[in-house]
N, CA and C of each residue as an Amber inpcrd file, in Angstrom:
protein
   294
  22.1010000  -4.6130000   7.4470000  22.2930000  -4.6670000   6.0100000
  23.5620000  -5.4710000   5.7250000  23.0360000  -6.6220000   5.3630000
  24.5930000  -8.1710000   4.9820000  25.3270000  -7.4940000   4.0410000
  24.7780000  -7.0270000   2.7890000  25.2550000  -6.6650000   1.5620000
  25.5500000  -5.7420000   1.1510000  26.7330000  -4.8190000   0.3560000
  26.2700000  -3.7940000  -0.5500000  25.0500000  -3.7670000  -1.4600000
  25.0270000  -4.6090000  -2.1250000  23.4630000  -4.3410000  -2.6450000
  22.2110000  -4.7740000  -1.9350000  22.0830000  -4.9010000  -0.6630000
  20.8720000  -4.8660000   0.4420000  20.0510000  -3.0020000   0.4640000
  19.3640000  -3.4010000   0.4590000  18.3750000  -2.2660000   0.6890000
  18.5750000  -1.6670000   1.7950000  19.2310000   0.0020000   2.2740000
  18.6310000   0.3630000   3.2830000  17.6780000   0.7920000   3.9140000
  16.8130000   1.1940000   4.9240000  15.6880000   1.2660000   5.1490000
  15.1130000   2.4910000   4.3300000  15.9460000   3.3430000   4.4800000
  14.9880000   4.2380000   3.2890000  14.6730000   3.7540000   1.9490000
  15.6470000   2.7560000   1.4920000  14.7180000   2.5940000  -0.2730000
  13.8460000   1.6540000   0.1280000  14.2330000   0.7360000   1.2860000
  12.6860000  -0.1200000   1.1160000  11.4690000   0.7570000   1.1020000
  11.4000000   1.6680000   1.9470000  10.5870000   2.8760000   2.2950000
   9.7650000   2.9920000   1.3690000  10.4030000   3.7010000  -0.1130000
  10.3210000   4.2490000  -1.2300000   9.6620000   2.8410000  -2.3230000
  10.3990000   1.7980000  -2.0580000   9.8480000   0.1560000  -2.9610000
   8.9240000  -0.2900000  -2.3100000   8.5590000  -0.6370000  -1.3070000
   7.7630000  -1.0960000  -0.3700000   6.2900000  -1.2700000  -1.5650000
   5.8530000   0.0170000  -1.2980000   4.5080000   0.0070000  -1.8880000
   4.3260000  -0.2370000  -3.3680000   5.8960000  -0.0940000  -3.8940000
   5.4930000  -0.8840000  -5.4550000   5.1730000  -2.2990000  -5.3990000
   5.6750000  -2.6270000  -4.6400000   5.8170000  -4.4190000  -4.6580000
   4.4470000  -5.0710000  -4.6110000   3.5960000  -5.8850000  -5.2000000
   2.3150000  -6.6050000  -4.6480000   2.4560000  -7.4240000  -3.5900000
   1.4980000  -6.5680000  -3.2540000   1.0020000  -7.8210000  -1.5860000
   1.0720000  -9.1380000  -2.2410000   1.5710000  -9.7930000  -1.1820000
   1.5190000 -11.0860000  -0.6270000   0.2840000 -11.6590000  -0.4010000
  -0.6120000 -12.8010000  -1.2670000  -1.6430000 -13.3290000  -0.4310000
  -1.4600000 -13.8670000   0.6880000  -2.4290000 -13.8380000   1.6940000
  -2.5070000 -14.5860000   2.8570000  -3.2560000 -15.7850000   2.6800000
  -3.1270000 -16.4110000   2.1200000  -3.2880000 -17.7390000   1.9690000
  -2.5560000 -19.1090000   3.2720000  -1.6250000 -18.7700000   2.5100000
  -0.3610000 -19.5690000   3.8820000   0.5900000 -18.6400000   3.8380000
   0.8830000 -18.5150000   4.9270000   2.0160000 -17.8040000   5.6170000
   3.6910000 -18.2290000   4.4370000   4.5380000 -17.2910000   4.1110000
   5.6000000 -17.1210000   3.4700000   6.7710000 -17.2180000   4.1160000
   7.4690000 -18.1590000   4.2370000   9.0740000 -18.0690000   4.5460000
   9.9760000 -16.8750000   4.3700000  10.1080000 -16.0940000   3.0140000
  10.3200000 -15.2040000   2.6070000   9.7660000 -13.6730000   2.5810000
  10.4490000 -12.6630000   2.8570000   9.5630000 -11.5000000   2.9010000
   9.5970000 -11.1400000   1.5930000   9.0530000  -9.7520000   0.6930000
   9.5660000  -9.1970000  -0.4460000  10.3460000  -8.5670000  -0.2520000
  11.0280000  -7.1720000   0.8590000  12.3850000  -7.6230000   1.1840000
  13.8550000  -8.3640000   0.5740000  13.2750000  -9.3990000   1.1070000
  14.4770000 -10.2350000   1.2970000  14.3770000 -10.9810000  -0.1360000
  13.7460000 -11.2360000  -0.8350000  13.5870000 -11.2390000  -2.0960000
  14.2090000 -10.6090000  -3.1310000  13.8480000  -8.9910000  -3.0420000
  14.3970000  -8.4950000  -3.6280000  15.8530000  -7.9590000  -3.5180000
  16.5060000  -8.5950000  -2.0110000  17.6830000  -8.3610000  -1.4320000
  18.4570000  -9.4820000  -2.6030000  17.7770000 -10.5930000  -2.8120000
  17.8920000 -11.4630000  -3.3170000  18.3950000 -11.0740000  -5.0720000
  17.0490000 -10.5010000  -4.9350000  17.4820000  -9.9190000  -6.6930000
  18.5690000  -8.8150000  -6.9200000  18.8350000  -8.0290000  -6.2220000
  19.6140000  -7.2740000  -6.1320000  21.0360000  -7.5600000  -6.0270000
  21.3050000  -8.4250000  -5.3160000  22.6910000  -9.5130000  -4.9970000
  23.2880000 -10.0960000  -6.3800000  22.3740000 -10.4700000  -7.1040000
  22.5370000 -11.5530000  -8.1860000  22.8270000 -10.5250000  -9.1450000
  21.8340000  -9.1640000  -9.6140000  22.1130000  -8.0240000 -10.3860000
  23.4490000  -7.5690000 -10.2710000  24.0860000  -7.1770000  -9.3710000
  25.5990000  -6.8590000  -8.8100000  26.4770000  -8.0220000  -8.8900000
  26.2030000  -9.0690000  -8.1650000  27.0840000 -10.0100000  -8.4490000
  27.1150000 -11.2260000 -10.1000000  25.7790000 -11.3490000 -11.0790000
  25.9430000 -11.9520000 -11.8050000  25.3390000 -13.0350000 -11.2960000
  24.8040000 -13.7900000 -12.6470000  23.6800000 -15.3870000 -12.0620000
  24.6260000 -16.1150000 -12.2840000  25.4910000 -16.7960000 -11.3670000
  26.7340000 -17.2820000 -11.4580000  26.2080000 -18.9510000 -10.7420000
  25.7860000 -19.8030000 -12.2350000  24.9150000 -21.1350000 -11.1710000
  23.7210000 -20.5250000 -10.7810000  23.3110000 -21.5780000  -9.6130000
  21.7700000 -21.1660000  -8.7490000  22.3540000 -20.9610000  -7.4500000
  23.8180000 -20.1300000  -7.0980000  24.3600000 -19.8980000  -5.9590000
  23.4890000 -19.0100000  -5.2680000  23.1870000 -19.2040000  -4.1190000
  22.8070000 -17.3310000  -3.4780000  23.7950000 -17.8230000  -2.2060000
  23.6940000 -16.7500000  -1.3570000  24.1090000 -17.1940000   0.1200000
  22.9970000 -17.4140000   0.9400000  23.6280000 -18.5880000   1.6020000
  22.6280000 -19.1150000   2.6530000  21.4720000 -18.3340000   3.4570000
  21.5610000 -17.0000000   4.0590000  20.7080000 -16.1950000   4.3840000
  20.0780000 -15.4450000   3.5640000  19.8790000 -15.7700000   2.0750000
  18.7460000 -15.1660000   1.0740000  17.8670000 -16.2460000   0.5890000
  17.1310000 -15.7790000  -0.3160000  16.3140000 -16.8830000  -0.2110000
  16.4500000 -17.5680000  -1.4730000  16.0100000 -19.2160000  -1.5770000
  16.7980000 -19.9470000  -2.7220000  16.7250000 -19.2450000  -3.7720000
  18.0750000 -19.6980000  -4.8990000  17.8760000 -19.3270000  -6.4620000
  16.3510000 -19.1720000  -7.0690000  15.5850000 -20.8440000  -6.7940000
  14.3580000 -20.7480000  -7.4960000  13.1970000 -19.4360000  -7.2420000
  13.3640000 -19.2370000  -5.7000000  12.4470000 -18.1740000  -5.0680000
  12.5630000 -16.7520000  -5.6760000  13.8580000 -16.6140000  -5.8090000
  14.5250000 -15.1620000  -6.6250000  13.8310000 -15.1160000  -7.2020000
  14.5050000 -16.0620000  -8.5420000  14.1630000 -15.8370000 -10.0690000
  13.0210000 -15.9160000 -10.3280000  11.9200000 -16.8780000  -9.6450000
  10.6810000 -16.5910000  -9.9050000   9.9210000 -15.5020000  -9.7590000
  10.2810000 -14.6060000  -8.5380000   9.6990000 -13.3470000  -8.2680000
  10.1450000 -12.4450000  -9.3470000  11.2190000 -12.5650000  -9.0880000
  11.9230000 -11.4460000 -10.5660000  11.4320000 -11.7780000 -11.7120000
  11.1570000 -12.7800000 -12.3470000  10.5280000 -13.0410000 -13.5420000
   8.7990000 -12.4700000 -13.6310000   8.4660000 -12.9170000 -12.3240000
   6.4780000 -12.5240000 -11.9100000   6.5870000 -10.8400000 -12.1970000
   7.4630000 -10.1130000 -11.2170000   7.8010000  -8.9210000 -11.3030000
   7.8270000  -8.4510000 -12.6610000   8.9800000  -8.6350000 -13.3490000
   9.3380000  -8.2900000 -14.4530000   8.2330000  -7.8460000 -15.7500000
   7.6190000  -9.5660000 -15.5470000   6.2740000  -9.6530000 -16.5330000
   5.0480000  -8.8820000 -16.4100000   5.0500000  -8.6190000 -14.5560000
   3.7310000  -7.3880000 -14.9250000   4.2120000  -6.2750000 -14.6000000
   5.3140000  -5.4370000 -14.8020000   5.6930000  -4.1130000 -15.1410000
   6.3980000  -3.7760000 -13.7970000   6.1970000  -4.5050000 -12.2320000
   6.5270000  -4.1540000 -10.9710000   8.1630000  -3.5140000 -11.3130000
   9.0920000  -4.3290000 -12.0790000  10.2730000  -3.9180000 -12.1290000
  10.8320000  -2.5000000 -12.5860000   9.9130000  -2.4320000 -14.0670000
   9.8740000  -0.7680000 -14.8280000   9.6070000  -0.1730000 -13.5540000
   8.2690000   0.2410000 -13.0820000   7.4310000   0.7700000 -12.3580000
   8.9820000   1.1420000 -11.3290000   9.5150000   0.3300000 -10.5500000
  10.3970000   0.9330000 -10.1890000  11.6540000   2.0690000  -9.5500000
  12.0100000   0.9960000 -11.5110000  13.0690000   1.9560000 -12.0300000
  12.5440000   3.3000000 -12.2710000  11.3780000   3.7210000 -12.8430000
  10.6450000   4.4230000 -13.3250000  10.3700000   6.1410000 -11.8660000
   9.8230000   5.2560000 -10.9510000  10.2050000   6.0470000  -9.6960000
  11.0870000   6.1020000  -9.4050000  12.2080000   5.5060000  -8.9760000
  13.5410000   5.5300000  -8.8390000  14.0320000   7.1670000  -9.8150000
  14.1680000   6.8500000 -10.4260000  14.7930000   7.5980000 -11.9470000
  13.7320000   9.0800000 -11.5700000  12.5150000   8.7590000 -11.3630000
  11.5030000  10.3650000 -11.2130000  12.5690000  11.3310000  -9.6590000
  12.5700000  10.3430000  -8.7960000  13.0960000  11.0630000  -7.6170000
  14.8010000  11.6240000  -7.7930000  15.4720000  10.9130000  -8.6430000
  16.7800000  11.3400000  -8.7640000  16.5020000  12.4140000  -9.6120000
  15.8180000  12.4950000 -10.4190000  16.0860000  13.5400000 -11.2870000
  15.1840000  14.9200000 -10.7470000  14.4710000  14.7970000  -9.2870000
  13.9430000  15.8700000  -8.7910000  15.1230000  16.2580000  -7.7140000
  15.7860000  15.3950000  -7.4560000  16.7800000  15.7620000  -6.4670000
  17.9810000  16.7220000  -6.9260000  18.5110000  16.3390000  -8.6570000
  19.5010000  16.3030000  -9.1290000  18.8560000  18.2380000  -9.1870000
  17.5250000  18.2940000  -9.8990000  17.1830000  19.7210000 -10.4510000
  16.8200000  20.2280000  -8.9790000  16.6720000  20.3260000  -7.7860000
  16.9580000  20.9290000  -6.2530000  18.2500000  21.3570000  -6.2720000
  19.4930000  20.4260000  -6.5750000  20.9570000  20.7090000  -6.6420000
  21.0900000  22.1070000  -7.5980000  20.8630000  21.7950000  -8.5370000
  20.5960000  22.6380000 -10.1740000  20.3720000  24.2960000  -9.3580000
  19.3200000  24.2330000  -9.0930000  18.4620000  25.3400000  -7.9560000
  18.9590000  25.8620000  -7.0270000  19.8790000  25.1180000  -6.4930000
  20.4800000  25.4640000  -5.2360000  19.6280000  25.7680000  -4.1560000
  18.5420000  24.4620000  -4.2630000  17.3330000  24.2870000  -2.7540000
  18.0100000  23.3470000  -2.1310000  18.7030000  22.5320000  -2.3170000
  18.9130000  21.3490000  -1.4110000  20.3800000  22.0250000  -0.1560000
């Protein structure tokens, strides 16, 4: 994990299956992954230019996924799980199960 905002293996875990498959058409340079390592970088750090660092994948590749994402709900969808599991974790605490 390069980054603070890199995914560790457990949230990919948890994102994994939101994300749409990849056609197999031709083989991808990029994983979704590393994509969204991508989007995540830029969220924390700011779209500062079409900078990324060399081991993510270009500006254009990002923003296009993030935009594809965005437009058919993949991003909500998410946050949406994201936000369901914290707030089952938070009421376990509440409970005093965890």
């Amino acid at each position: 994990m390069p980054y603070s905002s890199s995914l560790t293996d457990q949230e990919w875990i948890i994102i994994e299956p939101l994300l749409p498959r990849k056609k197999k058409t031709c083989p991808t340079k990029w994983s979704n992954r590393e994509i969204l390592d991508g989007i995540l970088y830029q969220l924390k750090n700011g779209f500062i230019g079409c900078d990324l660092l060399k081991n993510l994948p270009p500006y254009s590749t990002v923003f296009w996924h993030y935009k594809q994402w965005r437009e058919s709900g993949v991003i909500d969808e998410i946050r949406d799980v994201l936000h369901s599991q914290v707030r089952q974790q938070l009421k376990k605490k509440a409970n005093g199960q965890l």
